[in-house]
Backbone as JSON Lines, residues from 0, in Angstrom:
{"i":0,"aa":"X","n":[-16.28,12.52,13.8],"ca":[-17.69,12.39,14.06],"c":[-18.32,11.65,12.89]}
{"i":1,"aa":"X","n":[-18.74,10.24,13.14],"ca":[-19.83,9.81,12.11],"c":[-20.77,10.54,11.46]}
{"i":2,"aa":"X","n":[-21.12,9.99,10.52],"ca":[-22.18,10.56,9.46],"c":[-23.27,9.97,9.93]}
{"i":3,"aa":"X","n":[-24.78,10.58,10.01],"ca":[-26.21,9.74,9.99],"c":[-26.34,9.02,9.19]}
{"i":4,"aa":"X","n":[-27.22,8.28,9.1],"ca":[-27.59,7.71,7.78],"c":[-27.94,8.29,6.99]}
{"i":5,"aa":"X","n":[-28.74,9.35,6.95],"ca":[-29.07,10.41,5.57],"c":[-27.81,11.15,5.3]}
{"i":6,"aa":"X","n":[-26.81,11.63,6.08],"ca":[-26.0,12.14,5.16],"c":[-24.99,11.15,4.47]}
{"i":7,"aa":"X","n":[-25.3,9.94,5.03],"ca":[-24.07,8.63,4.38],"c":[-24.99,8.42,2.84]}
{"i":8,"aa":"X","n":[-25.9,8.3,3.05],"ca":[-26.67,8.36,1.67],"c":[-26.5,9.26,0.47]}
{"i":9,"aa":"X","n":[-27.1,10.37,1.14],"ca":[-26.21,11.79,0.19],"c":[-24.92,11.38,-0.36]}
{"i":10,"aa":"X","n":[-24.41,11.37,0.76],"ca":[-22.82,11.03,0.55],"c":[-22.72,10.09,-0.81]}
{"i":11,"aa":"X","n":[-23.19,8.98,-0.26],"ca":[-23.11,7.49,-1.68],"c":[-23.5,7.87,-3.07]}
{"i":12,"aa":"X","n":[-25.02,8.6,-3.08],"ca":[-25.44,9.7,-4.37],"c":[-24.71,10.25,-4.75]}
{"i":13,"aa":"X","n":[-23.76,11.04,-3.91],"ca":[-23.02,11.75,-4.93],"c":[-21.77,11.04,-5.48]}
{"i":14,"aa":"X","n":[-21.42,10.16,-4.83],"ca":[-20.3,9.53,-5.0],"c":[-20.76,8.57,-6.34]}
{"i":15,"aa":"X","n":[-21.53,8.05,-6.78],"ca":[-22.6,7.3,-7.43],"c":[-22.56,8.17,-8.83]}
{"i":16,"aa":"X","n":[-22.98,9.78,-8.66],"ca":[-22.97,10.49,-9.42],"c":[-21.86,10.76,-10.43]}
{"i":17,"aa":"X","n":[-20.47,11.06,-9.31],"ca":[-19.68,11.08,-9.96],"c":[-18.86,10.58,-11.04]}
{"i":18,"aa":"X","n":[-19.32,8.84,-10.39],"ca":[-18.28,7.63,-11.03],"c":[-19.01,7.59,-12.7]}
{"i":19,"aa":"X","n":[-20.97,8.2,-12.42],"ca":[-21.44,7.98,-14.09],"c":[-20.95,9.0,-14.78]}
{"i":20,"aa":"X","n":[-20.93,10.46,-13.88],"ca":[-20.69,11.48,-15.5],"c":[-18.97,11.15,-15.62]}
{"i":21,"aa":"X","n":[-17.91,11.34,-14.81],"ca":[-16.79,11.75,-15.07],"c":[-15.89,10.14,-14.71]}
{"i":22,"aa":"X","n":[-15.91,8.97,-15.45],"ca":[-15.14,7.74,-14.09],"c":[-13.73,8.17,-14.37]}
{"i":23,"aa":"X","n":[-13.16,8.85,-15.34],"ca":[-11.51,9.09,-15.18],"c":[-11.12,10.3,-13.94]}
{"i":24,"aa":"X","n":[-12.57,11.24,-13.45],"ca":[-12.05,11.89,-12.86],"c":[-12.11,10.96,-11.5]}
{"i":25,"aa":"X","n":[-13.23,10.28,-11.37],"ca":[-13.36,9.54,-10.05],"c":[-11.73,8.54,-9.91]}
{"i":26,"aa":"X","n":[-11.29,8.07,-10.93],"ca":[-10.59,7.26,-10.67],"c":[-8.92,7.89,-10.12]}
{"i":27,"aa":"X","n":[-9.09,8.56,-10.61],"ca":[-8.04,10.27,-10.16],"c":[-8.38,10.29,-8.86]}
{"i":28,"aa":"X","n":[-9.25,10.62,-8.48],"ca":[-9.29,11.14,-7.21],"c":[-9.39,9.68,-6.31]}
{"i":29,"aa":"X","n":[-9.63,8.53,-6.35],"ca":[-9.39,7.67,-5.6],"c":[-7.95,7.05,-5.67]}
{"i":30,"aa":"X","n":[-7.36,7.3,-7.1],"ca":[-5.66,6.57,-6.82],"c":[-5.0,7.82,-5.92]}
{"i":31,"aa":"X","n":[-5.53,9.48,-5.81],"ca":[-4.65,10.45,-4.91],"c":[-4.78,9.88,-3.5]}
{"i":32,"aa":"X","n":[-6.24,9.49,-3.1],"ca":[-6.62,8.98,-1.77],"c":[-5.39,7.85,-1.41]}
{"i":33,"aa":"X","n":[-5.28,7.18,-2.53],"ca":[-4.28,5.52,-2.17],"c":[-3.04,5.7,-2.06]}
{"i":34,"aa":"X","n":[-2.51,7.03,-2.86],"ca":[-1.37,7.39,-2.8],"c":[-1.04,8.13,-1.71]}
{"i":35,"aa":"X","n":[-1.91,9.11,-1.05],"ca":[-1.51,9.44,0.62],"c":[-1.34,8.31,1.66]}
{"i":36,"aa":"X","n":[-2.14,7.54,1.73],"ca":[-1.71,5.99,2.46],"c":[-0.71,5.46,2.53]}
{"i":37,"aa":"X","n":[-0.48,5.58,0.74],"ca":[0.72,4.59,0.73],"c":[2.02,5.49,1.4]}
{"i":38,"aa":"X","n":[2.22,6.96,1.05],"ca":[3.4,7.74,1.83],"c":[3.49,7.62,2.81]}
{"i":39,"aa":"X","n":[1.7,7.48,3.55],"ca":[2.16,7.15,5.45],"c":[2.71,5.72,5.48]}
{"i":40,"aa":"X","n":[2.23,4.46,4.83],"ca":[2.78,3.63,5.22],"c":[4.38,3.74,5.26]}
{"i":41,"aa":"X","n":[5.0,4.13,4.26],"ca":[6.34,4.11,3.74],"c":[7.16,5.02,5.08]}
{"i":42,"aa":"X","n":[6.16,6.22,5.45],"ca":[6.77,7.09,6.47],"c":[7.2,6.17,7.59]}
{"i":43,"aa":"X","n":[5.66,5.77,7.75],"ca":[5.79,4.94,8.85],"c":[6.8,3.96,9.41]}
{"i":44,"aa":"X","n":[7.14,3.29,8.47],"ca":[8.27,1.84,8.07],"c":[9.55,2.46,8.33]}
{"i":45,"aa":"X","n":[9.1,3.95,7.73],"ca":[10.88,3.83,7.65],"c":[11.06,4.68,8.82]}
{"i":46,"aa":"X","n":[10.39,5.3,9.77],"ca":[10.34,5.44,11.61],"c":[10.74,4.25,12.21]}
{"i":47,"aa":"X","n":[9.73,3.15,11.68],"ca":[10.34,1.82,12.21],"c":[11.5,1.77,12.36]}
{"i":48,"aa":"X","n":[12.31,1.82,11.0],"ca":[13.41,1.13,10.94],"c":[14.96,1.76,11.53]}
{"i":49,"aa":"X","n":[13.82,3.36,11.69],"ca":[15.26,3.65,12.45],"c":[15.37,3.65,13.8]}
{"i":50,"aa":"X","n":[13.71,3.45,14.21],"ca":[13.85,3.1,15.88],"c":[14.58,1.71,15.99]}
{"i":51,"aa":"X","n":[14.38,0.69,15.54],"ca":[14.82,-0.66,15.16],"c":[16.17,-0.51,15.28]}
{"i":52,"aa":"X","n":[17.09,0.43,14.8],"ca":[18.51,0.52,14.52],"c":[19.07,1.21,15.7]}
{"i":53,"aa":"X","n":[18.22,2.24,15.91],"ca":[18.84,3.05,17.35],"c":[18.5,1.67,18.65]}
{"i":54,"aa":"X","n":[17.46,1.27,18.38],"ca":[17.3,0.02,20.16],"c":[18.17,-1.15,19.71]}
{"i":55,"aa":"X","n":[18.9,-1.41,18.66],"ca":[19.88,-2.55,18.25],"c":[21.27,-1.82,18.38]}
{"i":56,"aa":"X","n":[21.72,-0.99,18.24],"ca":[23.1,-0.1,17.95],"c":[23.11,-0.21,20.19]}
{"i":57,"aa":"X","n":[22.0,0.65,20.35],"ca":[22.17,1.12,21.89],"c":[22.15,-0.47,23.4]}
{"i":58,"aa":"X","n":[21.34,-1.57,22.86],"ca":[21.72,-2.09,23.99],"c":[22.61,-3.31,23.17]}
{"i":59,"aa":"X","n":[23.24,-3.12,22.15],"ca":[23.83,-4.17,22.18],"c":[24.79,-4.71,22.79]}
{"i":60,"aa":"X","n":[25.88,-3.91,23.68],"ca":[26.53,-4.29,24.25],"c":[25.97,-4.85,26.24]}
{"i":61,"aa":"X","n":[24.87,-4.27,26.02],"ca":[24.32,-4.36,27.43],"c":[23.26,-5.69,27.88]}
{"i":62,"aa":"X","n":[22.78,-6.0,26.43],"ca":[21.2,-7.03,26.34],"c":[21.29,-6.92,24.91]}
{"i":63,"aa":"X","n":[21.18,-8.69,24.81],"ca":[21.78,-8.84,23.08],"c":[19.92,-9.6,22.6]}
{"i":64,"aa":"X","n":[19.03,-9.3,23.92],"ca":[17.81,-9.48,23.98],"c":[17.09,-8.5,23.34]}
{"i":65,"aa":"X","n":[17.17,-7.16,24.01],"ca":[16.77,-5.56,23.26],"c":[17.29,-5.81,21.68]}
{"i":66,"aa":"X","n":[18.87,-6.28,21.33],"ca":[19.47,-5.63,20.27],"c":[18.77,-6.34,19.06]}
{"i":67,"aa":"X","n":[18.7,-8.11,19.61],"ca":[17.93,-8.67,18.46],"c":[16.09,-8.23,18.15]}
{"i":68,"aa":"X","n":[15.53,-7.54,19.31],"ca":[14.05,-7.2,19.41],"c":[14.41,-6.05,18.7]}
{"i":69,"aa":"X","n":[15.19,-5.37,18.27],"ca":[15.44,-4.17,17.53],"c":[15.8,-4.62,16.07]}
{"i":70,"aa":"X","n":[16.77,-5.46,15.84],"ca":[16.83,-6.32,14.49],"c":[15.93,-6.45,13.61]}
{"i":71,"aa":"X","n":[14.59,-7.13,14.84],"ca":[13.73,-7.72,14.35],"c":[12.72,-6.26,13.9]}
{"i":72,"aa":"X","n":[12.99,-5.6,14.24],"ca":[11.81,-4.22,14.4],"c":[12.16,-4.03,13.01]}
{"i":73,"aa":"X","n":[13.78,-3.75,12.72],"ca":[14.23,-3.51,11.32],"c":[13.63,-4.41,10.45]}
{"i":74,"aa":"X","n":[13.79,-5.74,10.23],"ca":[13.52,-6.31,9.24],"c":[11.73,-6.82,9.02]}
{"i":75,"aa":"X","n":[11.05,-6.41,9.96],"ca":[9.86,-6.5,9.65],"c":[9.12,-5.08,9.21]}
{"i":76,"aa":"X","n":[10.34,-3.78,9.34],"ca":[9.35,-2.53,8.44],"c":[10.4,-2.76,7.61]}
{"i":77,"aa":"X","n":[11.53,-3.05,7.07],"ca":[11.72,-3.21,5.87],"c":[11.11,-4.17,4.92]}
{"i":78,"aa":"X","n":[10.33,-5.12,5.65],"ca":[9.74,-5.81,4.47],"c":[8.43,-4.98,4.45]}
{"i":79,"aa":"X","n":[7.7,-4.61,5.68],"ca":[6.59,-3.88,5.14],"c":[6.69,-2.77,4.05]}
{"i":80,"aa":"X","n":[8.09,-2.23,4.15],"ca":[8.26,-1.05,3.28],"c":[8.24,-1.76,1.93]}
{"i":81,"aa":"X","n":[8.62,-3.03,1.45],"ca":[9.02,-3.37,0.25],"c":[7.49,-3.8,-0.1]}
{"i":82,"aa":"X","n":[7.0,-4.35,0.91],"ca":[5.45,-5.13,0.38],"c":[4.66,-4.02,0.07]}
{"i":83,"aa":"X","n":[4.68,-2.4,0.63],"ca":[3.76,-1.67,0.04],"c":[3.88,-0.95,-1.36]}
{"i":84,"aa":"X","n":[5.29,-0.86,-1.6],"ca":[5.87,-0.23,-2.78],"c":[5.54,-1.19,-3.76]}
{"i":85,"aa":"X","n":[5.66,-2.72,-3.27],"ca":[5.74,-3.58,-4.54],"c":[4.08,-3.08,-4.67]}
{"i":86,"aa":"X","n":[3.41,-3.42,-3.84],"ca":[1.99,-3.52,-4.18],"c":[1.38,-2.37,-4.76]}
{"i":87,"aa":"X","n":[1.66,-1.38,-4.62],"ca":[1.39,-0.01,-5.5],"c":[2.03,0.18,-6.46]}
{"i":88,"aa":"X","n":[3.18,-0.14,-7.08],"ca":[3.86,-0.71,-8.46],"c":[3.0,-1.44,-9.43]}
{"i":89,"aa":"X","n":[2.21,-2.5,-8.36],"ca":[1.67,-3.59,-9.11],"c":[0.06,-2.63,-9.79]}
{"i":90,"aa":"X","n":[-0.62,-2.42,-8.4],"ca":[-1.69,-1.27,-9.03],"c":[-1.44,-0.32,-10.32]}
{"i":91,"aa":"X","n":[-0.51,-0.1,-10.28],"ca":[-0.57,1.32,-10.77],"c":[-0.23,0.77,-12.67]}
{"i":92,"aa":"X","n":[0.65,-0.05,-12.67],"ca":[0.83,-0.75,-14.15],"c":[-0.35,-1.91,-14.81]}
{"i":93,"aa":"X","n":[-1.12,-2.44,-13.46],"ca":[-2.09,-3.54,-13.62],"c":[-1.39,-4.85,-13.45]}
{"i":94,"aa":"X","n":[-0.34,-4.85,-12.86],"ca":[0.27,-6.22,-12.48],"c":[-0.36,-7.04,-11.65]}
{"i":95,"aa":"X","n":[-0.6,-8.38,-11.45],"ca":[-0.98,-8.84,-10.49],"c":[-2.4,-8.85,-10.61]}
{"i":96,"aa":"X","n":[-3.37,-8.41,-11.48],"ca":[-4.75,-8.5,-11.26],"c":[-5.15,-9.77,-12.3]}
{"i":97,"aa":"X","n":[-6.22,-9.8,-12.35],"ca":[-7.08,-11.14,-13.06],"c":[-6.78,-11.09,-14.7]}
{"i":98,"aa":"X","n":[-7.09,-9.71,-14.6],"ca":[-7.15,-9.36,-16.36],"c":[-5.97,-9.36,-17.32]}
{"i":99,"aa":"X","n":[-4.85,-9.07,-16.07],"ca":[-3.16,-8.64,-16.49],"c":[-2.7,-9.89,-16.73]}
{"i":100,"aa":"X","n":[-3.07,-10.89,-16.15],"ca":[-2.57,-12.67,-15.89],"c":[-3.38,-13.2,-16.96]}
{"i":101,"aa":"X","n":[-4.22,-13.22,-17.33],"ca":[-5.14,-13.83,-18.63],"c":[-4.26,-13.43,-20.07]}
{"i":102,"aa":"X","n":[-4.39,-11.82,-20.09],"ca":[-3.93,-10.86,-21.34],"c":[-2.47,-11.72,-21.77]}
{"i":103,"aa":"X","n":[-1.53,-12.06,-20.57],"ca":[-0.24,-12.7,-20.57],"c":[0.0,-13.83,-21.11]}
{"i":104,"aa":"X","n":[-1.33,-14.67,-20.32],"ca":[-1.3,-15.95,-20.61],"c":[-1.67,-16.05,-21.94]}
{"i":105,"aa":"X","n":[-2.49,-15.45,-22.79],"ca":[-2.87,-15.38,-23.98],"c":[-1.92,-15.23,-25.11]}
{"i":106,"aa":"X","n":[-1.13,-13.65,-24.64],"ca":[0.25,-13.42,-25.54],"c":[1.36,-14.73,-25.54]}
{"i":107,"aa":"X","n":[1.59,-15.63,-24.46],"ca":[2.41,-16.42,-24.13],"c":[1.94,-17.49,-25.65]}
{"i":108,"aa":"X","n":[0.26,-17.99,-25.44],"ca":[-0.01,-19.15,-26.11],"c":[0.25,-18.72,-27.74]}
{"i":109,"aa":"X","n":[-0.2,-17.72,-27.82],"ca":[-0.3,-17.35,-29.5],"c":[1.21,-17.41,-30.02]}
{"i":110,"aa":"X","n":[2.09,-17.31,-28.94],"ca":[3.26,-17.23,-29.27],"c":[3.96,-18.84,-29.52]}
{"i":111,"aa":"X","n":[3.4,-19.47,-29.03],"ca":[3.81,-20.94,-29.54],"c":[3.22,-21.76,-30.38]}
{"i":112,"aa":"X","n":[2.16,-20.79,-30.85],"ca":[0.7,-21.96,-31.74],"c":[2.06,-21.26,-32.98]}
């Protein structure tokens, strides 16, 4: 059930509130939020991949049509599985952002002046 607009407001206030007195606790509680996601995605992928293996194992001898549409089931949640892990790897150390690529590029130059 949606929120009204006055309680989406409330809602934002307090959320607003939080990030000024406490931002390490806010930031806690939004990487736990990212980290349940990321387990469903991973759950998810890897359901994929074993439905993918059971519809490739089962019609392969019957329809090599099913077996490769099952192949394919595999190798597109195994890459989803790898693209979410990489990408929450990358969050979680600061890889991959604006600030992490500058800081680098910086250590790189000082290192040859």
């Amino acid at each position: 059930m949606p929120l009204d607009e006055h309680e989406q407001k409330i809602l934002d206030e307090i959320e607003r509130q939080l990030y000024e007195e406490d931002p390490k606790l806010a930031a806690m509680v939004a990487k736990a939020v990212r980290g349940d996601a990321t387990r469903w995605k991973i759950r998810l992928a890897v359901v994929a991949f074993i439905a993918g293996t059971v519809l490739m194992f089962a019609s392969f001898t019957e329809s090599l049509i099913l077996a490769g549409l099952g192949f394919l089931v595999m190798v597109g949640s195994a890459s989803w599985m790898a693209l979410t892990i990489r990408s929450t790897r990358s969050l979680q150390t600061g890889q991959g952002t604006v600030d992490a690529w500058v800081g680098q590029f910086k250590r790189k130059w000082r290192r040859e002046e």
